[in-house]
N, C-alpha and C positions, 0 to 999 in steps of 0.2 A: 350868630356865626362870625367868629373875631377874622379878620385879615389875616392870608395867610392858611387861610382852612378853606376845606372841599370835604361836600357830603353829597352822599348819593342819595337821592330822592327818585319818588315813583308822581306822574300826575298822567291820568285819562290811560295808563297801562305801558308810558311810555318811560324809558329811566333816563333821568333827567343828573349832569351834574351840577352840582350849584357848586363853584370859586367862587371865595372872597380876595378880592386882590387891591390893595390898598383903598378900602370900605367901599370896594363897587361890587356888585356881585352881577358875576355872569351864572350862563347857564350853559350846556352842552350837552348833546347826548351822550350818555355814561359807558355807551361801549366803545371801547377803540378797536378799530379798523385789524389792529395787527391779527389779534387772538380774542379778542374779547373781554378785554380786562376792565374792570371798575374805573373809567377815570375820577369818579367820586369821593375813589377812596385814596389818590394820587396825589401829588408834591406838587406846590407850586413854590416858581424859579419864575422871578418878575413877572411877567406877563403871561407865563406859562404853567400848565399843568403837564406833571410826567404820569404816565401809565405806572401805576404798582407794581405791574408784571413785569416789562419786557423795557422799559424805561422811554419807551416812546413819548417826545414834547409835543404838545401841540397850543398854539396860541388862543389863549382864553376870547378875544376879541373877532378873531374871523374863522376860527375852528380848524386851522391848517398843521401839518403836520411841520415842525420847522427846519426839519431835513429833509423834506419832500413837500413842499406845498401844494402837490395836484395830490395828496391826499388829505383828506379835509372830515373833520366831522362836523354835526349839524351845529348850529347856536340857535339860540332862541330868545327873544325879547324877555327881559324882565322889569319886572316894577317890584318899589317896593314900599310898603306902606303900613309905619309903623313899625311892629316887629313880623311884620307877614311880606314872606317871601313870592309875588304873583311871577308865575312863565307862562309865556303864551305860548300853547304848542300848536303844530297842525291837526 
């Protein structure tokens, strides 16, 4: 997954976004709060991924919305090892 890219993955039933943001990859939950849109399948803008939909940002590191920060989606730990991407979900 090159820098720069977001793909939407599934783990334990839960859909999960994985950013690559200058070779760190986070992770988030892939629906946004507005409507429901793929953040997996969205833009990232520095530190940021936008919603495909509706252009909603929200920061890859603490899940916040960056026009609204008491809106938030989930993050979740990752590891990575090798070419295998681990998230820790609940």
């Amino acid at each position: 997954m090159p820098p720069g890219q977001c793909l939407s993955v599934e783990a334990e039933d839960i859909g999960i976004a994985l950013c690559n943001v200058g070779g760190t990859i986070y992770a988030l939950d892939n629906c946004c709060p507005h409507a429901g849109g793929p953040l997996g399948e969205g833009f990232i803008d520095g530190d940021c991924v936008e919603c495909p939909w509706h252009g909603w940002r929200y920061n890859v590191k603490t899940g916040e919305r960056l026009e609204n920060p008491q809106i938030k989606v989930d993050c979740y730990a990752v590891h990575v090892e090798g070419d295998a991407i681990q998230v820790d979900v609940p």
